[in-house]
SERO-4910 file (N, C-alpha, C, O; in steps of 0.05 Angstrom, whole numbers):
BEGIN
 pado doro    nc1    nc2    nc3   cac1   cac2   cac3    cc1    cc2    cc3    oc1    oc2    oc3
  Unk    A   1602   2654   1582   1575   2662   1574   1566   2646   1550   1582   2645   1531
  Unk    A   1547   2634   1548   1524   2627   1530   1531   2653   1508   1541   2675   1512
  Unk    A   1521   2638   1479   1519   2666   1457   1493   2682   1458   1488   2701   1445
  Unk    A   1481   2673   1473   1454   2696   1479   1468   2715   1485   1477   2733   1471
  Unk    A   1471   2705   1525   1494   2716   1545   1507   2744   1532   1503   2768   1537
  Unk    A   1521   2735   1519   1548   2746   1503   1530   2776   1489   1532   2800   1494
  Unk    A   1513   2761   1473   1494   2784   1453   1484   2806   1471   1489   2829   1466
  Unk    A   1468   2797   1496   1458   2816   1515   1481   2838   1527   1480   2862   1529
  Unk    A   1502   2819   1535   1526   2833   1551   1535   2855   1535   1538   2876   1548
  Unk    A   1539   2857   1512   1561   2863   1497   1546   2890   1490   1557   2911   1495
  Unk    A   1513   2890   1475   1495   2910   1472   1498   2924   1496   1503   2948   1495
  Unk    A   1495   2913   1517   1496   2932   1553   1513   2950   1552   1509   2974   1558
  Unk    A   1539   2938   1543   1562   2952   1546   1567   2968   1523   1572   2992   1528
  Unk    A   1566   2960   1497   1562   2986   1486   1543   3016   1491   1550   3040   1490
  Unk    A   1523   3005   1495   1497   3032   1497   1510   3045   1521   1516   3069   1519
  Unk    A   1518   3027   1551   1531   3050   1565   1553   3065   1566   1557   3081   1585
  Unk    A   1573   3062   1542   1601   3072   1534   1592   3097   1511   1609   3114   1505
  Unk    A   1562   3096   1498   1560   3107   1470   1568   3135   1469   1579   3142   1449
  Unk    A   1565   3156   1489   1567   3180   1487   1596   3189   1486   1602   3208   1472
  Unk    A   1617   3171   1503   1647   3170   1507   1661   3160   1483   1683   3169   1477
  Unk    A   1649   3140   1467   1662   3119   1452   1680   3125   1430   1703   3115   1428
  Unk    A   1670   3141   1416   1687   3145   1394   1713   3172   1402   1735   3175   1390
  Unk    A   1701   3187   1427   1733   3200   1437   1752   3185   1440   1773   3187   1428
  Unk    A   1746   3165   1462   1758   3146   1473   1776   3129   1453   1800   3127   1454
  Unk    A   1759   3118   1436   1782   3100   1413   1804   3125   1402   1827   3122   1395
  Unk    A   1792   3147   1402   1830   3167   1387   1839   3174   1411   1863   3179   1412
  Unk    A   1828   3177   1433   1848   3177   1463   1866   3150   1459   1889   3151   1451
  Unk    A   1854   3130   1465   1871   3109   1474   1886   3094   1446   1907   3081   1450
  Unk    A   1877   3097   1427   1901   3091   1398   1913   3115   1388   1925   3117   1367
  Unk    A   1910   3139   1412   1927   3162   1401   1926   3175   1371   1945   3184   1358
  Unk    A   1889   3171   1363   1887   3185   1336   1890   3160   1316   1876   3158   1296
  Unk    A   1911   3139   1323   1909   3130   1302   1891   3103   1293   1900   3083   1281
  Unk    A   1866   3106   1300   1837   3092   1290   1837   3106   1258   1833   3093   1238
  Unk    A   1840   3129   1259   1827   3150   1236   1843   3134   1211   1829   3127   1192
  Unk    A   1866   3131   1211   1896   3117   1200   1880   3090   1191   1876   3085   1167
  Unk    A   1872   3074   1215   1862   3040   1217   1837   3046   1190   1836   3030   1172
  Unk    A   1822   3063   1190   1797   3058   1183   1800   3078   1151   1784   3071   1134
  Unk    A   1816   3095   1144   1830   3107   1116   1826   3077   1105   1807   3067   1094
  Unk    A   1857   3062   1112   1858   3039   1100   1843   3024   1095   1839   3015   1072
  Unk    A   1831   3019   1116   1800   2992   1104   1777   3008   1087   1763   2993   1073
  Unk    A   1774   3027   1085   1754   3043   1062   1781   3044   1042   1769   3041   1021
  Unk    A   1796   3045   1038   1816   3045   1015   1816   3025    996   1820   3027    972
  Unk    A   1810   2999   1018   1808   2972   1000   1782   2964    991   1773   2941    994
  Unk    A   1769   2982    980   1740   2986    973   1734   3004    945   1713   3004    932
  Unk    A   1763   3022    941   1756   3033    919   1754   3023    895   1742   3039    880
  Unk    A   1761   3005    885   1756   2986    859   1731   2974    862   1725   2964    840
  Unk    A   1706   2968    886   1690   2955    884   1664   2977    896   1656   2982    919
  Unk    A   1655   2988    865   1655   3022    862   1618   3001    849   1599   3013    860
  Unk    A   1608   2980    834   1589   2963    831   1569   2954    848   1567   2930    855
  Unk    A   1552   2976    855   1532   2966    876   1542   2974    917   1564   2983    922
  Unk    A   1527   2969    934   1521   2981    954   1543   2965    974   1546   2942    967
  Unk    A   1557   2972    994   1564   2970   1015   1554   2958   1040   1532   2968   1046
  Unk    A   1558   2947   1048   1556   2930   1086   1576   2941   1098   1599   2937   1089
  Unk    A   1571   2957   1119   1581   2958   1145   1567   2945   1167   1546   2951   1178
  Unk    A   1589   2921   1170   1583   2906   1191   1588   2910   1224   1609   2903   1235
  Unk    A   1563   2923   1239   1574   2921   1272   1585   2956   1263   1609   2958   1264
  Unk    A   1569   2980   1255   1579   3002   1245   1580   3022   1269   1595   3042   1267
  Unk    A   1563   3020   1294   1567   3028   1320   1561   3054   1305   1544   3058   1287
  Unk    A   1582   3074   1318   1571   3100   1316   1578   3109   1285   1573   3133   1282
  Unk    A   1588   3096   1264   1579   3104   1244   1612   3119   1229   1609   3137   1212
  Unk    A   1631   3115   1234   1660   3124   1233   1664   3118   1201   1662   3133   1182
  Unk    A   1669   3096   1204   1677   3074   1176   1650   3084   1158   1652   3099   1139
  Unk    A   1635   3077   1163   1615   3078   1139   1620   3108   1134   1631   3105   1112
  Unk    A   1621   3134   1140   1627   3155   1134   1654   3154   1117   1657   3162   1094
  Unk    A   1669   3146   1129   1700   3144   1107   1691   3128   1089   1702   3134   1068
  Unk    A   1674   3105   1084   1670   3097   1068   1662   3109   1039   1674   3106   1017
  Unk    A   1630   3127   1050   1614   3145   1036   1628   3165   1028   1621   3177   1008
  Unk    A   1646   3171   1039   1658   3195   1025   1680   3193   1010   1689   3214   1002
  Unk    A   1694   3168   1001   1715   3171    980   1694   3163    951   1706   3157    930
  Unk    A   1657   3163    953   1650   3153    922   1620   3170    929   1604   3163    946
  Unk    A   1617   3194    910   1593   3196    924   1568   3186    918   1547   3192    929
  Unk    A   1571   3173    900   1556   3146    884   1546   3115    899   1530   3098    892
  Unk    A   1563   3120    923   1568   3090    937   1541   3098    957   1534   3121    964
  Unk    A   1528   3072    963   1506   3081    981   1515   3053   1010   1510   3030   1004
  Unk    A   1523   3058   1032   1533   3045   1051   1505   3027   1069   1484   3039   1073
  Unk    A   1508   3005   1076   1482   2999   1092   1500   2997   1120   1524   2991   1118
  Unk    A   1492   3002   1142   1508   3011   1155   1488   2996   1182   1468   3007   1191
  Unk    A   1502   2963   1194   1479   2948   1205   1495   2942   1232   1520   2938   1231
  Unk    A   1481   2940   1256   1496   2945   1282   1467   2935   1298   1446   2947   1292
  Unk    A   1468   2910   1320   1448   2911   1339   1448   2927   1363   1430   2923   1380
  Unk    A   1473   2951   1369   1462   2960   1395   1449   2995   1372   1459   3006   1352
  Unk    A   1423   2998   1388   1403   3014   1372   1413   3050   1381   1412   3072   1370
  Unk    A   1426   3036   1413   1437   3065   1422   1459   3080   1404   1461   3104   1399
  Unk    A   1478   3056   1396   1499   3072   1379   1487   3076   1352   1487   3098   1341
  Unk    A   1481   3064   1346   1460   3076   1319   1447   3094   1312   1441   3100   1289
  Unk    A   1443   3104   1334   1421   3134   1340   1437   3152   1345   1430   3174   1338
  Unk    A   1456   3149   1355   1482   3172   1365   1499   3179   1337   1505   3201   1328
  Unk    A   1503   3153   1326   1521   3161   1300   1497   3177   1286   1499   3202   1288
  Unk    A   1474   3167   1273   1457   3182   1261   1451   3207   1260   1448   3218   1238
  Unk    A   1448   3225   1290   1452   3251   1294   1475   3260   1287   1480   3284   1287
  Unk    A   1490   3245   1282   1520   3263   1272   1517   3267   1248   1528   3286   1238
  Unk    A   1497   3246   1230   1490   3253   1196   1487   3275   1189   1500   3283   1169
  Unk    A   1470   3295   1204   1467   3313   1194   1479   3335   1185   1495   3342   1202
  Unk    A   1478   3347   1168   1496   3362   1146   1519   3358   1139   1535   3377   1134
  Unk    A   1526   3335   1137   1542   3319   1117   1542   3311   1098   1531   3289   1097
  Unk    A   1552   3318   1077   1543   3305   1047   1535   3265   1048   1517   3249   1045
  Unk    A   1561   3266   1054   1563   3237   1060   1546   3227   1072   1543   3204   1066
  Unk    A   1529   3237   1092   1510   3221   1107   1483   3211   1088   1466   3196   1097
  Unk    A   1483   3220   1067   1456   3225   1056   1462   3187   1045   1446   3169   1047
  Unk    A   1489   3185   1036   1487   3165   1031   1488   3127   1051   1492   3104   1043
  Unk    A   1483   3137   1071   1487   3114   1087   1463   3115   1104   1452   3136   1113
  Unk    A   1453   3082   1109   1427   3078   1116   1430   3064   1152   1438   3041   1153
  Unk    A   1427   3073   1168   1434   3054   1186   1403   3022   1201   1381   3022   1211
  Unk    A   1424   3005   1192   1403   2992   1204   1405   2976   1241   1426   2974   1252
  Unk    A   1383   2970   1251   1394   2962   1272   1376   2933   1267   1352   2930   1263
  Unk    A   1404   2907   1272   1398   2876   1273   1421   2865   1264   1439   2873   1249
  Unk    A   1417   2842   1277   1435   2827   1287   1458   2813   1254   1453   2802   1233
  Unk    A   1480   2821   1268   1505   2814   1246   1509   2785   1235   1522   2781   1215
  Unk    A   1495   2760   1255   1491   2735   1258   1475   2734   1237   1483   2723   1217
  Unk    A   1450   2746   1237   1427   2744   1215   1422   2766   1208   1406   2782   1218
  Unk    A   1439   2768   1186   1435   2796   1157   1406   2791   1142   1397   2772   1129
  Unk    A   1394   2818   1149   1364   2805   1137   1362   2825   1112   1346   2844   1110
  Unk    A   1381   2817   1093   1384   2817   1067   1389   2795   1046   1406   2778   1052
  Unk    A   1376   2792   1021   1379   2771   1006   1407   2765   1003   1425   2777   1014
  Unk    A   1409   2743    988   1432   2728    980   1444   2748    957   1427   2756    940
  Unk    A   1479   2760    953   1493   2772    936   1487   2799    931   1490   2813    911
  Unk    A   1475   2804    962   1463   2835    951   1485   2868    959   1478   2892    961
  Unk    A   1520   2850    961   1536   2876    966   1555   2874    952   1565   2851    949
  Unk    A   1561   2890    942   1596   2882    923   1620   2885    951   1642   2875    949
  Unk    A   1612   2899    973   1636   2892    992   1621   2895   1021   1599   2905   1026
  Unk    A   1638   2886   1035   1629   2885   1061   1649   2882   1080   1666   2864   1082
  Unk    A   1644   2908   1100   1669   2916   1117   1667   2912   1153   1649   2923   1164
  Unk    A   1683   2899   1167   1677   2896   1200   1700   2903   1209   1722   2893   1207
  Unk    A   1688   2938   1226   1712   2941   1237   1708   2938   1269   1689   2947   1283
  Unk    A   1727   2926   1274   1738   2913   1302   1708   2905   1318   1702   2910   1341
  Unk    A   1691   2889   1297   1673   2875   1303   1675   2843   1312   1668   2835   1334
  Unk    A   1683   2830   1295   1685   2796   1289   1683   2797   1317   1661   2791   1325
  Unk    A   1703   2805   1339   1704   2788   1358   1688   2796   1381   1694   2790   1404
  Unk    A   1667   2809   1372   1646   2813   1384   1616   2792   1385   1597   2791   1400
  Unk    A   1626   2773   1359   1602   2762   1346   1601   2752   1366   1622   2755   1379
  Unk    A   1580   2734   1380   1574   2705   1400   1591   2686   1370   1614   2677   1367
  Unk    A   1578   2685   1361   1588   2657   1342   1604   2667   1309   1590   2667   1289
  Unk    A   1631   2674   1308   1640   2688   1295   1651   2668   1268   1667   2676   1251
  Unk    A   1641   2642   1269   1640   2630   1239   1615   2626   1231   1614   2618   1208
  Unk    A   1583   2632   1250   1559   2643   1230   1563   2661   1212   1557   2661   1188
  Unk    A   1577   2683   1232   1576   2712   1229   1594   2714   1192   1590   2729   1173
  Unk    A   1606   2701   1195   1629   2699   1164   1612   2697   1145   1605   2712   1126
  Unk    A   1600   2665   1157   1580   2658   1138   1559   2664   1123   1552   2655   1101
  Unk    A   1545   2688   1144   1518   2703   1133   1534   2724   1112   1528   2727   1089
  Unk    A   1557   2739   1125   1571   2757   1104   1575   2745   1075   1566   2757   1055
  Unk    A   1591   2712   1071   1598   2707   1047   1562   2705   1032   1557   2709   1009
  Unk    A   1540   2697   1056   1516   2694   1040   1513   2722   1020   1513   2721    996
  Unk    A   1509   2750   1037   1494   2776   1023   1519   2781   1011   1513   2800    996
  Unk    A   1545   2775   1008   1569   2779    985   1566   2778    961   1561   2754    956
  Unk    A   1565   2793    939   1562   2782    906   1589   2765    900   1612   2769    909
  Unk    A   1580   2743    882   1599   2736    866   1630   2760    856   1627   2778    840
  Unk    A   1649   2755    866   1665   2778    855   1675   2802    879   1696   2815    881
  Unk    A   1652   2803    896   1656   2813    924   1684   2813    938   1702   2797    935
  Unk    A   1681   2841    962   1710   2835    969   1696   2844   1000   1676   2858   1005
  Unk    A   1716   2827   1023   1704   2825   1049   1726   2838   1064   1746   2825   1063
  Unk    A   1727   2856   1076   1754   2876   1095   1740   2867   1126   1716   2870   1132
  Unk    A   1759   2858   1141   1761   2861   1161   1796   2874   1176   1821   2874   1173
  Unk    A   1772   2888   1198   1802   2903   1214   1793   2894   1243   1770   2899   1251
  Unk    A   1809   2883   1255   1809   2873   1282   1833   2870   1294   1853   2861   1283
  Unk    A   1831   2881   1326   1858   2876   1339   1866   2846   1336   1855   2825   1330
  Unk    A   1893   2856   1342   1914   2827   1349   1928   2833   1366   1922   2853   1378
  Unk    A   1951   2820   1372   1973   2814   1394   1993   2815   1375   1994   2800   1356
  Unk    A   2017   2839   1383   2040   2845   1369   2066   2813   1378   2071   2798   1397
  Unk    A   2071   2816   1361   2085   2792   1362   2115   2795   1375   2126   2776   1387
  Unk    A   2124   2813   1372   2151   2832   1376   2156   2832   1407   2145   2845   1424
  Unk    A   2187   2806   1411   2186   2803   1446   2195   2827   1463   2205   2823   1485
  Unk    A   2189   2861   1450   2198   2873   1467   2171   2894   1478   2165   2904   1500
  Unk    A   2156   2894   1449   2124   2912   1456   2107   2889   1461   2086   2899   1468
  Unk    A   2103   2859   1463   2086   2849   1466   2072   2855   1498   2051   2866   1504
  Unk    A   2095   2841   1517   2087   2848   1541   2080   2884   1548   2060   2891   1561
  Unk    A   2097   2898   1540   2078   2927   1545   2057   2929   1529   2040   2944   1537
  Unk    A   2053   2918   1510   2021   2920   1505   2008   2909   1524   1989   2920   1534
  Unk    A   2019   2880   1534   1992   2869   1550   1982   2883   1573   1961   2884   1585
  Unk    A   2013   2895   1576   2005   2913   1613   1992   2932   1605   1986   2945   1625
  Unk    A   1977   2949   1575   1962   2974   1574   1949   2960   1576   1937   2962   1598
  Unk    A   1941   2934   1557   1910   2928   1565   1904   2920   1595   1885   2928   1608
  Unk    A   1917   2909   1600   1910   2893   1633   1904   2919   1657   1885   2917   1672
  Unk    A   1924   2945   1657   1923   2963   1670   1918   2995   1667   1912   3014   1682
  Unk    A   1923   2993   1642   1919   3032   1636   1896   3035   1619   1888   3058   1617
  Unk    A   1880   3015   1604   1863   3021   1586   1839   3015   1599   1820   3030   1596
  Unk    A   1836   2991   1617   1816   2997   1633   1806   3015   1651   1782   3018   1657
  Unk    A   1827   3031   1663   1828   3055   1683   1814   3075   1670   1795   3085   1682
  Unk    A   1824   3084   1643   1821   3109   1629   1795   3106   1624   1775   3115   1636
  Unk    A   1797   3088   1597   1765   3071   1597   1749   3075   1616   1727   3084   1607
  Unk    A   1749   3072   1639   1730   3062   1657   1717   3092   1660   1694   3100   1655
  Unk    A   1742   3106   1671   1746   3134   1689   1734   3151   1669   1720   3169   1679
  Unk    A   1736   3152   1640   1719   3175   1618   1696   3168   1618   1680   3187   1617
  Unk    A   1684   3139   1618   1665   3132   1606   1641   3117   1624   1620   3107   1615
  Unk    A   1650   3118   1652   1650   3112   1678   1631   3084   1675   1609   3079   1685
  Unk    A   1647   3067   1657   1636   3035   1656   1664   3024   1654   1678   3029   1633
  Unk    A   1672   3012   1672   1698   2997   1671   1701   2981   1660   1715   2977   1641
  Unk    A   1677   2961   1679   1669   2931   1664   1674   2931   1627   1679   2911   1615
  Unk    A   1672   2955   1616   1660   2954   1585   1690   2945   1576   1695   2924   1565
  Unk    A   1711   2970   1582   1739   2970   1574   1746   2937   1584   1752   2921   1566
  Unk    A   1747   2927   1606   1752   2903   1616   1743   2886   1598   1758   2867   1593
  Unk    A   1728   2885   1590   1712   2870   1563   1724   2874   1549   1727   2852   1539
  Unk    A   1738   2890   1536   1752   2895   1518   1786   2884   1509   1798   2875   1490
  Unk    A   1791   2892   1537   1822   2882   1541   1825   2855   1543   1844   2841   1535
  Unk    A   1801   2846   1554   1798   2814   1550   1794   2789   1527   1805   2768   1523
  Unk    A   1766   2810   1512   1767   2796   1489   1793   2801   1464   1797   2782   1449
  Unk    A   1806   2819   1461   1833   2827   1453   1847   2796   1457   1849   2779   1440
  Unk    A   1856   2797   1485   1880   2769   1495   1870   2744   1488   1883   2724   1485
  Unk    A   1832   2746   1483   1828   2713   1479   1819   2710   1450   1812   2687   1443
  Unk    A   1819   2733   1431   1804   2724   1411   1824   2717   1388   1845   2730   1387
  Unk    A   1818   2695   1368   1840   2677   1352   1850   2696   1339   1840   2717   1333
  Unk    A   1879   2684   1332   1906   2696   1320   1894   2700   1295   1872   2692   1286
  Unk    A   1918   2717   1282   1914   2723   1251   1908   2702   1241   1888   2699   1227
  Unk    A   1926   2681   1246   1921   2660   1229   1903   2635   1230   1902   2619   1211
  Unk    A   1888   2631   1256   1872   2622   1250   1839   2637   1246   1819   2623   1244
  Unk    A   1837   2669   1246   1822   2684   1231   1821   2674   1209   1800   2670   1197
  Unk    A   1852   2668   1195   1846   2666   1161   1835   2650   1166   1811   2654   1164
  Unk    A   1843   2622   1174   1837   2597   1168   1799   2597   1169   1784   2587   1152
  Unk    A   1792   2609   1189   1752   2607   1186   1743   2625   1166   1720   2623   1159
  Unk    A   1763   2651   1153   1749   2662   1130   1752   2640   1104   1734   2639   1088
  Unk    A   1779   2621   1102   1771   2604   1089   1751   2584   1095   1734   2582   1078
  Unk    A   1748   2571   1114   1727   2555   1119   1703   2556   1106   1690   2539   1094
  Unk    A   1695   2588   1114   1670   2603   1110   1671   2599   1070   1651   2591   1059
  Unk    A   1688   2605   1059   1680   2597   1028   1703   2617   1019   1713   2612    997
  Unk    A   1713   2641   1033   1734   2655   1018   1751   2655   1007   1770   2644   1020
  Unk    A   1756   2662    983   1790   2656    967   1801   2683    969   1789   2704    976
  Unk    A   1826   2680    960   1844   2700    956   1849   2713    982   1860   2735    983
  Unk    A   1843   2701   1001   1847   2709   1034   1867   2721   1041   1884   2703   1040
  Unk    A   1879   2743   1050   1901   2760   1062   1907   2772   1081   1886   2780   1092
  Unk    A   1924   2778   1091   1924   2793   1123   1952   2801   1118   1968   2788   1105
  Unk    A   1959   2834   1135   1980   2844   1147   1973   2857   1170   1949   2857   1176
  Unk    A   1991   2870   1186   1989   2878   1213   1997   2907   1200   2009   2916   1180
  Unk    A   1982   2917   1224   1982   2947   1217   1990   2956   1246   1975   2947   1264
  Unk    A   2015   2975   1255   2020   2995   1271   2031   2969   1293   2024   2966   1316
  Unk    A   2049   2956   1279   2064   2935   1295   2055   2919   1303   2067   2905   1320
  Unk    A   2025   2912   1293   2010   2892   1300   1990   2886   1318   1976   2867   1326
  Unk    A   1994   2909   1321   1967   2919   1347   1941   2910   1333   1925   2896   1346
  Unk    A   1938   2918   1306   1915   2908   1296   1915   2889   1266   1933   2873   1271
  Unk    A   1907   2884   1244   1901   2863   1223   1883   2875   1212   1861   2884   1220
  Unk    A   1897   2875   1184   1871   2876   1165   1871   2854   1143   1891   2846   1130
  Unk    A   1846   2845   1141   1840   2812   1128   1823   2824   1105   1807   2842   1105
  Unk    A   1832   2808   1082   1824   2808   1062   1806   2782   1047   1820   2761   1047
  Unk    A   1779   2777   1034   1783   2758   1026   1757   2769   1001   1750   2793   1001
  Unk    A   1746   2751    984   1733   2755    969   1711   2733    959   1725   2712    958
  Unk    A   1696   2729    955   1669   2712    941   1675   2699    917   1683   2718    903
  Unk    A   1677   2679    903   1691   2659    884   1669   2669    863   1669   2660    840
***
């Protein structure tokens, strides 16, 4: 697919998964998303100076764990499919935490915010959604302040020659079934299991967050490697 292609496809498939979606991720990681997403709002509490990016915030998970470890912190919370945006939103209500997060809907490619306007900015298991996922860095290091810190959490491929291959057979065979069968869009999970097997290793992730301008760049695997959390920051 073309990165239009990709942009259209990808919105399709989210809006028709939105009502299933967020069961579905603690069905099929067995709860432990809640675990994945603690941590990446964890690496945010020192950067307590100004407003939040949630990048690609879908139904609104992360930016809530976010908002609620500062109640001072105000989250911008920016995602192009408009359906999951609207679904997380109704969940705002009567939550303390919601008061503080804004959701916007437009495109993660083009952040239509000035230059240095977040002390952090967070993408969970977005990047490899972008069509073009070294713009996508790039617009982030743009709205980053000087001093900024950038979290990303995205799957990977466990490295370990005894769970690698049974991971690949969940994705290839049990995650699309389930997927498909709760949420009755197969194609979406298939998208899923796919972009998983093709999208770049930890290490050359780092290598385009350096590209993009980041120092102090970091990564470990979390839960045997199923997934990565990347660290980097604004010079």
């Amino acid at each position: 697919m073309s990165n239009e292609e990709k942009k259209v496809f990808v919105e399709k498939k989210f809006s028709s998964i939105t009502p299933r979606y967020d069961f579905l991720n603690s069905l099929l990681s067995l709860n432990i998303d809640r675990y994945w997403r603690w941590v990446t709002a964890r690496e945010l509490d020192n950067y307590t100076e100004g407003p939040i990016l949630d990048l690609c915030a879908g139904t609104l998970p992360l930016s809530l764990s976010i908002a609620g470890r500062r109640p001072e912190r105000y989250v911008l919370a920016l995602d192009f499919c408009r359906d999951m945006l609207a679904y997380g939103r109704n969940r705002l209500n009567g939550q303390a935490a919601g008061r503080q997060i804004i959701p916007v809907c437009a495109d993660g490619e083009e952040i239509p915010c000035r230059n240095d306007s977040f002390s952090g900015i967070t993408v969970a298991f977005g990047v490899r959604n972008l069509s073009n996922p070294d713009k996508g860095l790039k617009e982030m290091w743009r709205v980053l302040r000087p001093g900024g810190k950038l979290v990303i959490l995205e799957f990977s491929r466990p490295k370990n020659p005894v769970m690698r291959p049974l991971y690949f057979f969940y994705l290839g065979q049990i995650l699309p079934r389930i997927g498909g069968w709760i949420s009755g869009d197969e194609e979406a999970y298939r998208y899923l299991a796919t972009s998983i097997r093709q999208f770049c290793s930890p290490e050359e992730l780092t290598q385009k967050m350096e590209a993009a301008g980041y120092i102090k760049v970091d990564r470990r695997p979390l839960t045997a490697g199923i997934v990565t959390l990347y660290t980097g920051e604004k010079a």
